[in-house]
DSSP file (Angstrom, degrees, kcal/mol; ACC not computed):
  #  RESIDUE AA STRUCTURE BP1 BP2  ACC     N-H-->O    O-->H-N    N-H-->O    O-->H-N    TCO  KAPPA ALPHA  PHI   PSI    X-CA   Y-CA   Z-CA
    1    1 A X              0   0    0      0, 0.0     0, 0.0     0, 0.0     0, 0.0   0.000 360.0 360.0 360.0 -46.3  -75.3  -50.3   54.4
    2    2 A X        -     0   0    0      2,-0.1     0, 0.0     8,-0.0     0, 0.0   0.675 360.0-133.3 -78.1 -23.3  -72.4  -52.1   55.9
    3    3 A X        +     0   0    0      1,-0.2     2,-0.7     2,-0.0     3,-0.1   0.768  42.8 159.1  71.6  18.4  -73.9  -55.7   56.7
    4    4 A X        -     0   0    0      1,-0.1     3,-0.2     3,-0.0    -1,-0.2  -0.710  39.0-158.0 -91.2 117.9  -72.8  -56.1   59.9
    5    5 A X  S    S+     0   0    0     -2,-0.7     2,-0.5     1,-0.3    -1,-0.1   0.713  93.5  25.9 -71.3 -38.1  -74.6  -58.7   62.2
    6    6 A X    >   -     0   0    0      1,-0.1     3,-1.2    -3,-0.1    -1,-0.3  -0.850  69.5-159.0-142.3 106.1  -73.2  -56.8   65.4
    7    7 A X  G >  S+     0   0    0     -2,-0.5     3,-2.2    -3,-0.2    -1,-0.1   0.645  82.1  86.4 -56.2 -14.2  -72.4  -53.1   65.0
    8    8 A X  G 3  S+     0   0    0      1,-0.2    -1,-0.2     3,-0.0    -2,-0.0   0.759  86.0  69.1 -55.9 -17.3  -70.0  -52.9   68.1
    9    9 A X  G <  S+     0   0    0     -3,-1.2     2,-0.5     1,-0.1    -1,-0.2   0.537  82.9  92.7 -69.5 -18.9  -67.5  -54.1   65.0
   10   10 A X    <   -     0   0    0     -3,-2.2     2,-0.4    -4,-0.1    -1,-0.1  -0.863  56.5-172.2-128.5 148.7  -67.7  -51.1   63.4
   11   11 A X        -     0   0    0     -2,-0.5     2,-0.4     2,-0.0    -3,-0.0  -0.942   7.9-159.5-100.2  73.5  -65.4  -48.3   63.7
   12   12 A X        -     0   0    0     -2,-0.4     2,-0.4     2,-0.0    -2,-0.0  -0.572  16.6-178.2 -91.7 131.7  -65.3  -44.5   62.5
   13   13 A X        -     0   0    0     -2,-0.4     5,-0.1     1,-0.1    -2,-0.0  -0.953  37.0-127.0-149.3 168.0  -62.4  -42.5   62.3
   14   14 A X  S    S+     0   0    0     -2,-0.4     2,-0.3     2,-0.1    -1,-0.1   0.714  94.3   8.0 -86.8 -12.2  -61.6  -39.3   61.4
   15   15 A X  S  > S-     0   0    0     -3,-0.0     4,-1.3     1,-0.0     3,-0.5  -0.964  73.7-114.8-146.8 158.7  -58.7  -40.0   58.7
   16   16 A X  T  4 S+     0   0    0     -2,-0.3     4,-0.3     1,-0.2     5,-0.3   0.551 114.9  66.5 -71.1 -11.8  -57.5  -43.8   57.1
   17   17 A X  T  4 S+     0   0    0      3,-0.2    -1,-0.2     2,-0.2     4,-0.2   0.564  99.0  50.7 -92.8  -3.7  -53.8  -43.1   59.1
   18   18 A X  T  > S+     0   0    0     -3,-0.5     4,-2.3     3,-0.1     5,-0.3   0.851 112.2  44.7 -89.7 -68.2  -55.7  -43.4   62.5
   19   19 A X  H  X S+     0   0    0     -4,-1.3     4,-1.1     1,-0.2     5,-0.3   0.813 109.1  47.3 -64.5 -24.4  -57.3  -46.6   61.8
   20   20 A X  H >> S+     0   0    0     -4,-0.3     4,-2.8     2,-0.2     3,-1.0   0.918 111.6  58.6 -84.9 -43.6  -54.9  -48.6   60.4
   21   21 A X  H 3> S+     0   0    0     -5,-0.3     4,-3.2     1,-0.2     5,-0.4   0.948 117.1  37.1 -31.9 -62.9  -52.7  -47.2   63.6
   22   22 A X  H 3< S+     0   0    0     -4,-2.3    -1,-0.2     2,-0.2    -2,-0.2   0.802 118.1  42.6 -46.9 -41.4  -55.5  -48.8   65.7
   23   23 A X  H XX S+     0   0    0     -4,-1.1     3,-2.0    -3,-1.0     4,-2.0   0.960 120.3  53.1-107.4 -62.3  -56.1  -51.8   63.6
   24   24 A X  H 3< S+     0   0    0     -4,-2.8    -2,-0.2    -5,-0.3    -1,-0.2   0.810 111.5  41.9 -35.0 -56.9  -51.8  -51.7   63.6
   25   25 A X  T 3< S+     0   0    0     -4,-3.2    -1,-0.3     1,-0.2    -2,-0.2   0.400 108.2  56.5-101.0   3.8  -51.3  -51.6   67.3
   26   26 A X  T <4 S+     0   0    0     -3,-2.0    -1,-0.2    -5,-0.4    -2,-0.2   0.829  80.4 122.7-107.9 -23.7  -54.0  -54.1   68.5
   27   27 A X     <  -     0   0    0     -4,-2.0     2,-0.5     1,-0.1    63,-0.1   0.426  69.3-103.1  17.6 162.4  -52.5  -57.3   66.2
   28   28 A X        -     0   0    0      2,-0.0     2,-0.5    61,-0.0    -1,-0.1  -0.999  35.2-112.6-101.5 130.3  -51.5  -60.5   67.8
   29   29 A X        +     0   0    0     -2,-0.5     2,-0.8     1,-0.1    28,-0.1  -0.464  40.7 178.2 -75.1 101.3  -47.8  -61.0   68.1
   30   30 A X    >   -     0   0    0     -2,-0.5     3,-2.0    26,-0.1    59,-0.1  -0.789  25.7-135.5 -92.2  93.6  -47.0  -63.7   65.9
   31   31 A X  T 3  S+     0   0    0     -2,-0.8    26,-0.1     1,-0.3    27,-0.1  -0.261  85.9   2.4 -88.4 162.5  -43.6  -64.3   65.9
   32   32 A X  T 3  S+     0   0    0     25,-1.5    -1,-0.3     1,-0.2     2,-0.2   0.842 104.0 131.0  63.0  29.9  -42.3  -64.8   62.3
   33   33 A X    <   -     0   0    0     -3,-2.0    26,-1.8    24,-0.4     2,-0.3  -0.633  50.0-116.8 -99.7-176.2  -45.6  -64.2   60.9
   34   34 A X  E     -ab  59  88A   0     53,-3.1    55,-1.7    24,-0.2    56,-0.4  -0.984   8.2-143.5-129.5 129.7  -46.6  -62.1   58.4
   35   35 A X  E     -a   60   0A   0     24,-1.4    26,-2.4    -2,-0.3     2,-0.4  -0.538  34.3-141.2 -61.3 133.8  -48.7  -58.8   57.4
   36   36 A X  E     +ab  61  91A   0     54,-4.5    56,-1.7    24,-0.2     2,-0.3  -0.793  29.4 166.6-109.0 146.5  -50.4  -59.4   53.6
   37   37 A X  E     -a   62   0A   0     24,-0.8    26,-1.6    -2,-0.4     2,-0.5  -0.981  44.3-120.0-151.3 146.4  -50.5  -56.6   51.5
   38   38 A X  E >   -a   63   0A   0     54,-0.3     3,-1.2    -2,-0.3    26,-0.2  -0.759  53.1-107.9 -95.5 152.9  -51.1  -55.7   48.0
   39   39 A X  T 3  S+     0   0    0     24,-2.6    -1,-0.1    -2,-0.5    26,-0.1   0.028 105.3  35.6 -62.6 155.3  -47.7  -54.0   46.8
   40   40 A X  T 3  S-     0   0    0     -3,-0.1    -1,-0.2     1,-0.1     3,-0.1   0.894  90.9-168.4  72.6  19.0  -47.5  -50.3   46.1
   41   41 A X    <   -     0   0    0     -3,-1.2     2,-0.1     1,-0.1    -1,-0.1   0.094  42.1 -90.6 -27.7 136.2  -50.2  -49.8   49.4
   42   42 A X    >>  -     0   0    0      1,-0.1     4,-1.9     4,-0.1     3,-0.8  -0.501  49.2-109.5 -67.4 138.0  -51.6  -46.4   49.6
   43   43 A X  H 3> S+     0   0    0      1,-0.3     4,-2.2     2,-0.2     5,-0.2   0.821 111.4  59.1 -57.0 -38.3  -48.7  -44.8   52.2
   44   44 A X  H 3> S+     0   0    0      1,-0.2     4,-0.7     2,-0.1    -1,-0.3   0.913 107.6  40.7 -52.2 -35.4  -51.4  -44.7   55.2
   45   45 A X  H <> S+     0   0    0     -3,-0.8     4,-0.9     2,-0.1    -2,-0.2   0.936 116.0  51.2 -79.6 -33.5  -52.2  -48.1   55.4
   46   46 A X  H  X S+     0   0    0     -4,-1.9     4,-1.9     2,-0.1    -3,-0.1   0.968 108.6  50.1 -84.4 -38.7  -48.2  -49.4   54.8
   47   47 A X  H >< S+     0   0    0     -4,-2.2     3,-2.6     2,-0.2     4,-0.3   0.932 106.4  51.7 -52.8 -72.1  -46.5  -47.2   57.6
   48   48 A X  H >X S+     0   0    0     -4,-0.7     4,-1.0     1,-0.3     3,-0.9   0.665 119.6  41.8 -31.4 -76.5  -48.9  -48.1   60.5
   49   49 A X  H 3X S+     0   0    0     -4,-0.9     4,-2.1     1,-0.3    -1,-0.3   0.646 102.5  62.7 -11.7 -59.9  -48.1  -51.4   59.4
   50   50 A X  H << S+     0   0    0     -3,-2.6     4,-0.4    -4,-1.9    -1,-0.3   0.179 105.4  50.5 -65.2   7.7  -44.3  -50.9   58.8
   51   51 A X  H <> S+     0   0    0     -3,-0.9     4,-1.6    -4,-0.3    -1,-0.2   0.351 110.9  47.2-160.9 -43.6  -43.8  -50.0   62.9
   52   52 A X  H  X S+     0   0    0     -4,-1.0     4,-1.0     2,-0.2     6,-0.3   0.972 116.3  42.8 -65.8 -39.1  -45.7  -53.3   64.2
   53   53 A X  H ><>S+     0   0    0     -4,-2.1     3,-2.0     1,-0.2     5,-1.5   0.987 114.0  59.4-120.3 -67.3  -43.7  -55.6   61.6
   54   54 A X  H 345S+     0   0    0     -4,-0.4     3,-0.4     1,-0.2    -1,-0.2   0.755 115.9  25.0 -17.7 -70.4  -40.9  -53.3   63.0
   55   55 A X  H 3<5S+     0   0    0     -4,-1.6    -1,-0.2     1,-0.1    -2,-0.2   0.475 120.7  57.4 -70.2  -8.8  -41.3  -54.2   66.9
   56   56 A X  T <<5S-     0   0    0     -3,-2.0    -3,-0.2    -4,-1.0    -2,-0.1   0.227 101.7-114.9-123.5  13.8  -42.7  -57.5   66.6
   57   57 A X  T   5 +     0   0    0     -4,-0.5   -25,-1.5    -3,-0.4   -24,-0.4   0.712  68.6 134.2  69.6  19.0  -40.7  -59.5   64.7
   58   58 A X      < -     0   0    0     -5,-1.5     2,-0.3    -6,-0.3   -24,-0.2  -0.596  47.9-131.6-116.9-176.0  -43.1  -59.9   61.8
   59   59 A X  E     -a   34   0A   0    -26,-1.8   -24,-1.4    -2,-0.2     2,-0.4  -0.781  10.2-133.7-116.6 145.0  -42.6  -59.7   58.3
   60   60 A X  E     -a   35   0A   0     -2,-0.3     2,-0.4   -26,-0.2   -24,-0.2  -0.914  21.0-155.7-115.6 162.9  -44.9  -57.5   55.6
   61   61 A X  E     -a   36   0A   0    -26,-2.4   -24,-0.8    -2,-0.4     2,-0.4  -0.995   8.8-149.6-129.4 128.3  -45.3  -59.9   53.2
   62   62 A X  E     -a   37   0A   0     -2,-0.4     2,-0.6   -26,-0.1   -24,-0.2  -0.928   3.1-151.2-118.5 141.6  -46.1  -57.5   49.2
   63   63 A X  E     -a   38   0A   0    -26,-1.6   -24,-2.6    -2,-0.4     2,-0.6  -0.899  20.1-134.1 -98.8 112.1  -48.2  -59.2   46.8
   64   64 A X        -     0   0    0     -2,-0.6     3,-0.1   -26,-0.2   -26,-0.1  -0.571  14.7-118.5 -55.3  83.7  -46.9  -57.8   43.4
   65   65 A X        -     0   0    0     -2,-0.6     2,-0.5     1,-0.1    -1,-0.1   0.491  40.6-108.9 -41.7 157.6  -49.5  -56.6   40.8
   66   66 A X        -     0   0    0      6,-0.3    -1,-0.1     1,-0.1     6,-0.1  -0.607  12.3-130.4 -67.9 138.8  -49.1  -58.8   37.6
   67   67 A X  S    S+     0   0    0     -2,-0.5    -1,-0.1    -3,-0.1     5,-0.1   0.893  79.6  99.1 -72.0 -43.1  -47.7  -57.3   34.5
   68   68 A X        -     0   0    0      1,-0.1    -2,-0.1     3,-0.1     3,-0.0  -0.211  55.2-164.8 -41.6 138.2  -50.5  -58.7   32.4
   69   69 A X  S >  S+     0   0    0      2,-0.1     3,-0.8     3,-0.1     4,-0.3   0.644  73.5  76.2-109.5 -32.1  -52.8  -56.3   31.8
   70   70 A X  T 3  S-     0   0    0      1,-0.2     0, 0.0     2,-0.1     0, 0.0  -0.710 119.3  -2.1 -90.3 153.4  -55.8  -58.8   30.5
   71   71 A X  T 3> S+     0   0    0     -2,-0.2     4,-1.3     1,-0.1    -1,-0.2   0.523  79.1 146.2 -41.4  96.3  -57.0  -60.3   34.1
   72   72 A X  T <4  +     0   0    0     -3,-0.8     4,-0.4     2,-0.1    -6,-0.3   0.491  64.8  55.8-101.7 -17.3  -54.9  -58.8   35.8
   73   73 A X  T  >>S+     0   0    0     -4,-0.3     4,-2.1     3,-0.1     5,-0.5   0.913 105.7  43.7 -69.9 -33.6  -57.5  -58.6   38.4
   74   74 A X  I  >>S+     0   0    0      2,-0.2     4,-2.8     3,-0.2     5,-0.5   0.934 113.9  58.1 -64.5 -75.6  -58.5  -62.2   39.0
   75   75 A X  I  X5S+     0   0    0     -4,-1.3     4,-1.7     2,-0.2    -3,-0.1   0.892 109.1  43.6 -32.3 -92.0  -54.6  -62.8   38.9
   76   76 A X  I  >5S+     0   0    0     -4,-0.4     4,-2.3     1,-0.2    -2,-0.2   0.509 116.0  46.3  13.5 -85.5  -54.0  -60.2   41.9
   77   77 A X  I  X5S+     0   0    0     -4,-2.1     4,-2.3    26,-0.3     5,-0.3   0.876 110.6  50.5 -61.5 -55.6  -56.6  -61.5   43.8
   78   78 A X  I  X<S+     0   0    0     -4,-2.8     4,-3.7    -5,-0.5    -1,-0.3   0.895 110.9  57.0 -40.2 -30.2  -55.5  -65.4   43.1
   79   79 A X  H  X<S+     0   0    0     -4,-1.7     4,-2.4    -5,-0.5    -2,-0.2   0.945 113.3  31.9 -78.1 -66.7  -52.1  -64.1   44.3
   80   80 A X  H >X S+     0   0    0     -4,-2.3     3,-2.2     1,-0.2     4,-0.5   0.977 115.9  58.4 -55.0 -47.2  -53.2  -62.6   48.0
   81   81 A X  H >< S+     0   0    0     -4,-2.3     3,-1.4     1,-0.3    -1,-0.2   0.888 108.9  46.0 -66.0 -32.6  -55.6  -65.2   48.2
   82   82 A X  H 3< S+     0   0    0     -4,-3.7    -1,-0.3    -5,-0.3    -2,-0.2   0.715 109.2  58.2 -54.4 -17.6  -52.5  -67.7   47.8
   83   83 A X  H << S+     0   0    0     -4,-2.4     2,-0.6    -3,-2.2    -1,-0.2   0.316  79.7  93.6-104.7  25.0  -50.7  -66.1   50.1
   84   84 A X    <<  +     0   0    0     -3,-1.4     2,-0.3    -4,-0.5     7,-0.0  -0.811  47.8 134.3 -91.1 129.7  -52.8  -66.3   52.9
   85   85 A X  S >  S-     0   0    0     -2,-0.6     3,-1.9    31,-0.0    31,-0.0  -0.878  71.1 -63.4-170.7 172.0  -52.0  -69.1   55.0
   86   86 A X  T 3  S+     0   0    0      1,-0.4    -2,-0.0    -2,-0.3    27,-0.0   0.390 124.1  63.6 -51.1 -32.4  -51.5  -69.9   59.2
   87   87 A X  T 3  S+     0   0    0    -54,-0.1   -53,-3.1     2,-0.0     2,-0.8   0.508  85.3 116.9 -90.1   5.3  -48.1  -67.3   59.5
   88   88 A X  E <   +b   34   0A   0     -3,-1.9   -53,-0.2   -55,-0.2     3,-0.1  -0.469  35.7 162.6 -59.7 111.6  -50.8  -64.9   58.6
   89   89 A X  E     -     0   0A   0    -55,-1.7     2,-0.3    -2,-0.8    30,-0.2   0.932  64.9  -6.4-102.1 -46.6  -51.5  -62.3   61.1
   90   90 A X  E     -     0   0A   0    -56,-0.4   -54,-4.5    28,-0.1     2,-0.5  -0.999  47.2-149.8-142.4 148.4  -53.5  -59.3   58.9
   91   91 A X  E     -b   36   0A   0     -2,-0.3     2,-0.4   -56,-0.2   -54,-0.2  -0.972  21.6-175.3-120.2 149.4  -54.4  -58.6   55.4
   92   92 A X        +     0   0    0    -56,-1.7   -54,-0.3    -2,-0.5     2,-0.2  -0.998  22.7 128.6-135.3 126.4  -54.7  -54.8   54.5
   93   93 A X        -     0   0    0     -2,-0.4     2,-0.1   -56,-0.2     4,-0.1  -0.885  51.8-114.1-165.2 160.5  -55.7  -53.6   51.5
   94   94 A X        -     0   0    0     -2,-0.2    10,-0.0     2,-0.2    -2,-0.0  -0.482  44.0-107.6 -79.3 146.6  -58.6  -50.8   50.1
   95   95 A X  S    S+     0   0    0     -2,-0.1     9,-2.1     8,-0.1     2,-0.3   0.675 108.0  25.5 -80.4   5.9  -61.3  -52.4   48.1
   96   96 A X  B    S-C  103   0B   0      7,-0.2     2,-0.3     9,-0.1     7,-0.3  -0.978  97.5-107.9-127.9 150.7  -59.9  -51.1   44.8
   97   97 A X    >>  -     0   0    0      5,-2.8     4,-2.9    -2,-0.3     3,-1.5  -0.686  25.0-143.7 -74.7 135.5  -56.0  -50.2   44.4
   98   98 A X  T 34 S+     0   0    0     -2,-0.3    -1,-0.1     1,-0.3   -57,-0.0   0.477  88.7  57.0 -91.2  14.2  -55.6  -46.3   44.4
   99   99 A X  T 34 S+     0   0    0      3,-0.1    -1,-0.3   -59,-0.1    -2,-0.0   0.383 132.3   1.9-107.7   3.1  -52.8  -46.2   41.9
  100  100 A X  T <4 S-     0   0    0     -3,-1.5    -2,-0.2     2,-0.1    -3,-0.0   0.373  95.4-114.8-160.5   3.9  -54.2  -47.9   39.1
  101  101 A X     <  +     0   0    0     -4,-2.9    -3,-0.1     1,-0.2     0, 0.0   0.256  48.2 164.0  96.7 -29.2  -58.3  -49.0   40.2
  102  102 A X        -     0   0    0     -6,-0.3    -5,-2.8    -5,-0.1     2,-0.3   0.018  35.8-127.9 -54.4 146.5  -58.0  -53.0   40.3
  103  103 A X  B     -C   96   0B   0     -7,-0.3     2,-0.5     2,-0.0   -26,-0.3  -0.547  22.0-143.3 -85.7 130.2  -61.1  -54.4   42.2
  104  104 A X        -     0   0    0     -9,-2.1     2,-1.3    -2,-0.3   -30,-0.1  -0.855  15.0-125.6-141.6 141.3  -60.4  -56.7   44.9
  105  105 A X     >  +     0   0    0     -2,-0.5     4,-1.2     1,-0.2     3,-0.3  -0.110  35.7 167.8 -21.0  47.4  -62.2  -59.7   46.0
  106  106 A X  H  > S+     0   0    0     -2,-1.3     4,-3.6     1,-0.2    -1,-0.2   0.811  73.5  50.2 -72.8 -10.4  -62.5  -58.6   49.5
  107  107 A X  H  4 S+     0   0    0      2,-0.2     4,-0.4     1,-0.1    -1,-0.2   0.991 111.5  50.9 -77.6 -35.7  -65.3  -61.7   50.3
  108  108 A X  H >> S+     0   0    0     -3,-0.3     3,-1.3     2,-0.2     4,-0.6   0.931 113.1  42.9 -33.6 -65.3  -63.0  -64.0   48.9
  109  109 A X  H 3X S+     0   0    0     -4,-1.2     4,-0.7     1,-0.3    -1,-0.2   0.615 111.1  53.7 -29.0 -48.7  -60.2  -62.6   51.1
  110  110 A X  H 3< S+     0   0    0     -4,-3.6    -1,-0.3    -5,-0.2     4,-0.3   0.560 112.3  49.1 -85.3  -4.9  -62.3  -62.5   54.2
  111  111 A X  H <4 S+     0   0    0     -3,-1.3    -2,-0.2    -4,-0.4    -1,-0.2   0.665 107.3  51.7 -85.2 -13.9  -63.1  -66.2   53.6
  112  112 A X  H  X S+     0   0    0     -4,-0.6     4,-0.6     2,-0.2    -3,-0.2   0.577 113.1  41.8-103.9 -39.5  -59.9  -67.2   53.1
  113  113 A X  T  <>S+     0   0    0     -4,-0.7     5,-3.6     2,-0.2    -2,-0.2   0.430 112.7  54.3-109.9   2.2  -58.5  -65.8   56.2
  114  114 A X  T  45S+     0   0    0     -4,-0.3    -2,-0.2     3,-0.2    -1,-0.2   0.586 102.2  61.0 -91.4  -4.8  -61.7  -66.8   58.5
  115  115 A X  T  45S+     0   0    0      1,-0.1    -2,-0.2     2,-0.1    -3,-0.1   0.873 102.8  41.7 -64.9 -46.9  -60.9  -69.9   57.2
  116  116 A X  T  <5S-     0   0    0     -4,-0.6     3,-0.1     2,-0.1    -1,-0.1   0.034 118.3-112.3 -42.7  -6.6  -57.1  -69.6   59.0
  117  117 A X  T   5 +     0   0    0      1,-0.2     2,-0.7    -5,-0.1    -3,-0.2   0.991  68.3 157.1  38.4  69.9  -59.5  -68.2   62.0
  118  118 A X      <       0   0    0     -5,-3.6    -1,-0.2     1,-0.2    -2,-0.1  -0.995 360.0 360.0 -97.5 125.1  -57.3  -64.3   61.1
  119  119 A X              0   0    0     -2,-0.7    -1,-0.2   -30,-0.2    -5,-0.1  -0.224 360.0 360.0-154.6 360.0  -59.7  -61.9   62.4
């Protein structure tokens, strides 16, 4: 169902504010790097977040939806995927946004930051 080449990689937990805490509190301390996000993050996943960036010198770096309404997904996605680069530490996002649906491109995303070697 998942695709995963070595299940020790995957993870169940009992609510989405425990795992992004986990995911939160193992990071690598970059300093002056940044956490990627799409803006307006469903509130479990940006607090976890908001408390490493807090202690660690790091930055959360919000990608803004577009105002264009005609693809305004492919814009989005072009937008994190530009903002992925070296100071990167994690990108966090749902694969749709839960305030308004837009799909994102998470193979793109994961290609773009194994590309950076983020994982």
């Amino acid at each position: 169902m998942i695709g995963l080449n070595d299940p020790q990689r995957l993870a169940f937990q009992p609510s989405a504010s425990y795992g992004f805490a986990i995911v939160a509190k193992n990071l690598p301390i970059k300093k002056n790097g940044k956490i990627l996000m799409p803006a307006n993050q469903f509130p479990s996943n940006y607090y976890a977040f908001v408390d490493f960036a807090e202690h660690h010198d790091v930055k959360i770096h919000l990608i803004d939806a577009p105002q264009e309404f005609t693809g305004r997904t492919e814009l989005w996605n072009a937008r994190l995927l530009e903002a992925i680069n070296d100071d990167t530490i994690c990108v966090t996002l749902d694969h749709t946004h839960w305030q308004d649906g837009t799909v994102f491109n998470l193979k793109a995303l994961r290609k773009n930051a194994i590309s950076i070697r983020l994982y």
